[in-house]
N, C-alpha and C positions, 0 to 999 in steps of 0.2 A: 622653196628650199633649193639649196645650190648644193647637191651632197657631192662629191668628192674625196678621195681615189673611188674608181669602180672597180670590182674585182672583177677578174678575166674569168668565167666559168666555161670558155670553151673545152669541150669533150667530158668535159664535169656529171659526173653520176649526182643526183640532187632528191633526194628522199624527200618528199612534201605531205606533211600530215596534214588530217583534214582539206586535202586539195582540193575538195571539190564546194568549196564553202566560195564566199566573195573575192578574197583575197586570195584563196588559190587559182579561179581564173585569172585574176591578172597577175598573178608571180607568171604562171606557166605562158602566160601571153607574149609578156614581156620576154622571158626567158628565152622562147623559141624564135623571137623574130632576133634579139642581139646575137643569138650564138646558137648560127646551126646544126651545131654537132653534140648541143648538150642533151643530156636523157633525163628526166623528168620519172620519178617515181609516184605518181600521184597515188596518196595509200586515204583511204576512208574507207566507211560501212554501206555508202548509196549507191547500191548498182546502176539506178537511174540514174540520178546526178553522173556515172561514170561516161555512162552510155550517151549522153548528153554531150559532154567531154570530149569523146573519140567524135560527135558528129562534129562539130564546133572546131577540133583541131585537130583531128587526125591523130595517127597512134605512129606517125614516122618517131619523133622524138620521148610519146610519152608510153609508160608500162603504167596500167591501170591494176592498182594492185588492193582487192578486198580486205580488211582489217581494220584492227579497235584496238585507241591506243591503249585500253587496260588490258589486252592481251600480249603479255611481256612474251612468250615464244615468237608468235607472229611480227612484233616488232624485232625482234632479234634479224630473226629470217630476213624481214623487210629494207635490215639497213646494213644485210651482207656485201660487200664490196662497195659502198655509197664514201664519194668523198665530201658530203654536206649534207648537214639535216634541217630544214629551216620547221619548225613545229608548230603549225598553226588551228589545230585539232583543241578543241574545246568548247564543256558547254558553256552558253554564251548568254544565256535568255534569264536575268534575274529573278522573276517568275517563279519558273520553270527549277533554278539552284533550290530556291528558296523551298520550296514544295518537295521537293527532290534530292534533298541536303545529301543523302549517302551517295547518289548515283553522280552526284556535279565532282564531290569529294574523289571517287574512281575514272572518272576520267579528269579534270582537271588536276588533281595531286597524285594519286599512282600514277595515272597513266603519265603523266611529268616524268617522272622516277621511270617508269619503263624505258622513255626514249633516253635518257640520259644514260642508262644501263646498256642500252642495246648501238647506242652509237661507241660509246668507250668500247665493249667489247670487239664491234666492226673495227675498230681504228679509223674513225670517223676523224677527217681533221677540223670540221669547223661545223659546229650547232648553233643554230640562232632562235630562241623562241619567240616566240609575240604576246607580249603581257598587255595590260588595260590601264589606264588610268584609275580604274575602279579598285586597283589592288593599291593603291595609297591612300592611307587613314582608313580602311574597309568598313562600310556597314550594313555591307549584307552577305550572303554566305558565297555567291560570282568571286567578289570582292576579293574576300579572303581565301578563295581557292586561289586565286592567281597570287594574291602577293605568295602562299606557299609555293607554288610551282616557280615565282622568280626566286627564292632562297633554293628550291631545288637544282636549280639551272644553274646559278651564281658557284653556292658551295660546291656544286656537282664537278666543279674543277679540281677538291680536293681529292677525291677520287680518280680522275683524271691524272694527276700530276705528274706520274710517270710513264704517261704516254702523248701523244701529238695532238690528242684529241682535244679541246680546247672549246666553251661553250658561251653564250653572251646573251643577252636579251633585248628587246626594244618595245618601248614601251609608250602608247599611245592614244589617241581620244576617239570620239565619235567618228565612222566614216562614211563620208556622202551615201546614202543610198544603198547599203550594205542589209544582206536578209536583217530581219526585225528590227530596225532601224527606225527612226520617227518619221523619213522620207514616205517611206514605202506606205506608213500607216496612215499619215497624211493626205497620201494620193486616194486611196483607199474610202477616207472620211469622205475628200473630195467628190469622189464619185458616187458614193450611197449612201449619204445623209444630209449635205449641202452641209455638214457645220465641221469643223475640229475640234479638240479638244486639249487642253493646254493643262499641266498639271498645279504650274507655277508661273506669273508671268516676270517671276523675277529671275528662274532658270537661266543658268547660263550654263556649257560645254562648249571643251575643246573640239576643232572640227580639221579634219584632215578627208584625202581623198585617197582610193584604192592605188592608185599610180606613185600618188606620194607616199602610201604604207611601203609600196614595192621597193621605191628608192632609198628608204630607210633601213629595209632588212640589206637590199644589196650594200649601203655603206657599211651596217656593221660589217657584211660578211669582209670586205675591204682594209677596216681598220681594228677590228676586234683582236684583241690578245687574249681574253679569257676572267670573265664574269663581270663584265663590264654590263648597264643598262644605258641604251640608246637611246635618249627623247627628244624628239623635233622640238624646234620654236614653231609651233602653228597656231594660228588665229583662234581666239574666242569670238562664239555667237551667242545672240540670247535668243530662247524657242518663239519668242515674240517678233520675230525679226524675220525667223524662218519660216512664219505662220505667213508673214505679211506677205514676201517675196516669193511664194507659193500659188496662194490666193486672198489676192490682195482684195478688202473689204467683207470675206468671208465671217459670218458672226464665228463667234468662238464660245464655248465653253469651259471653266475655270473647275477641274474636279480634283484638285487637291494633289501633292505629293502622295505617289503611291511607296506600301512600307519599302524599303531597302532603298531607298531613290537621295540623291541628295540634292540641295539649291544648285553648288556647285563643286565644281571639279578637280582637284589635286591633280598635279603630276609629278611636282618633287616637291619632298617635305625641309624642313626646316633640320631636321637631323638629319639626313642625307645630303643638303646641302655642306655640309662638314670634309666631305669627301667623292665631290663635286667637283667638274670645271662646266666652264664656259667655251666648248670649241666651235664657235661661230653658230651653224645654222643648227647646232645639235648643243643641250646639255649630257655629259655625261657622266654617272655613276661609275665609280669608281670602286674595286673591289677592296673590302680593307683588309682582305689577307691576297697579296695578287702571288698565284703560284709560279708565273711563269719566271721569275727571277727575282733578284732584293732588286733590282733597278726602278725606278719608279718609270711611269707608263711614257710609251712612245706616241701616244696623242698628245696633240697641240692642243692647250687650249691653258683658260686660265682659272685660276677657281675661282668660285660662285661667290659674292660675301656673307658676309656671317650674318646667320641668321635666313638668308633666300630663303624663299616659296614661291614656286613656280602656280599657280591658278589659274582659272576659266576667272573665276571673279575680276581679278588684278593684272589680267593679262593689257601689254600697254600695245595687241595687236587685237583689232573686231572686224569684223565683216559685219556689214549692214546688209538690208534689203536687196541693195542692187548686187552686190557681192556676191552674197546668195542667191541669187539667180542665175550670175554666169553659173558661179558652181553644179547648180543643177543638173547642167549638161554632163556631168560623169555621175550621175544616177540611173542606172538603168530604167526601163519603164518597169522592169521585172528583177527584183536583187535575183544575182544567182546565192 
């Protein structure tokens, strides 16, 4: 991906929910080496994971700040004077939702609703959340909390509208080697059982990398006007591919789609396509009520045709075997 404008965040106050997760290490990475002078809010509930953090980066640029996004005071407090909130605090583990349905529902839908409450109140000028591919056509309850927290984000401008505050989302696939990811599990198999295990070998997902999530939230942060959905053009793989390019002639075992799990992967549907363009290395979602003016949007691009569907299945980009294998190299041996 070729993303462009970059927004300048030098001296920028940057509230980062669940920062201490995958993609909050490399926001903050990125963030501190572009732009010395920016300050870094990094807010979650793992004092370890913080503690980790300050060794790994030092606390020149970043405030390590304890809290939980369903705790709407503390989020208030959290994004006092902040001029951006990028929201990447969520539970993540389908599992875990599924088993869990009230507690995924309070943090991933309140706790949504809190920061978008608690940025408009700050005078926050630009929010960016990070939604899933899993939140299009949903079937399991991960799923469907995030497509809720993207209507939360999107309409959450209607409440906005009279002030600067302005909110966007971006929305994306599997990423290399990210906590509970198939990488890490893989490696895992590799080492203490000599087999893996494959649920489908007809699986396919989208596959993106933590440096390219990074460059996605900084483009929205760049081009976004307000309740727009950001999603790369990134390559489909099939899990059989990435078994291969792992460990190659490893036996495998076939145990079936687990529930909430799909073949493959949506990222924009066929009714969204409707109000859709085409801006180069990005499709974007388009708000069908946009607050910021009657003027129709200042991104370039063209619309999608009728009828699109973006897929893992029919994506006309793959990564093979060998592809997957450079890739690997931005897997940690350990996801943060």
């Amino acid at each position: 991906m070729n993303l462009n404008p970059r927004p300048d965040l030098s001296g920028a106050t940057v509230l980062l929910t669940g920062g201490t997760g995958s993609f909050g290490n490399a926001f903050v990475e990125r963030a501190i080496n572009e732009w010395p002078d920016i300050t870094v809010r990094v807010y979650s509930r793992d004092e370890l994971k913080q503690s980790e953090m300050r060794a790994k980066f030092g606390d020149g640029n970043l405030r390590f700040l304890i809290g939980d996004v369903r705790d709407r005071e503390r989020m208030q407090r959290a994004a006092q004077g902040c001029d951006i909130v990028v929201h990447a605090a969520a539970m993540k583990q389908v599992p875990a939702c599924e088993y869990n349905p009230f507690e995924a529902v309070r943090t991933n839908v309140i706790g949504g609703q809190h920061v978008v409450d608690a940025a408009i109140d700050a005078k926050v000028t630009k929010v960016v959340a990070l939604s899933t591919d899993k939140a299009v056509n949903p079937v399991n309850l991960y799923g469907a909390t995030k497509l809720c927290a993207e209507k939360i984000f999107v309409q959450g401008n209607a409440y906005a509208a009279q002030s600067d505050t302005r909110l966007a989302c971006v929305r994306y696939g599997n990423v290399v080697g990210s906590r509970g990811s198939v990488v890490p599990l893989f490696r895992q198999q590799m080492a203490e059982r000599g087999r893996l295990t494959i649920t489908d070998e007809r699986m396919t997902r989208f596959w993106i990398t933590l440096p390219q999530a990074v460059d996605l939230v900084l483009h929205a942060l760049a081009n976004m006007e307000g309740g727009e959905i950001f999603i790369p053009k990134i390559p489909s793989m099939r899990v059989v591919d990435l078994a291969e390019a792992m460990a190659p002639g490893l036996p495998r075992d076939v145990i079936g789609i687990r529930p909430g799990e799909k073949l493959h992967e949506l990222m924009l549907t066929a009714d969204e396509s409707r109000h859709a363009i085409d801006a180069g290395d990005t499709y974007v979602v388009l708000p069908e009520h946009p607050w910021w003016s009657d003027e129709a949007s200042r991104i370039n691009g063209a619309a999608v045709p009728d009828g699109f569907v973006y897929s893992s299945e029919t994506n006309d980009w793959w990564l093979g075997a060998d592809d997957l294998s450079g890739l690997l190299r931005f897997a940690p041996a350990t996801a943060a």
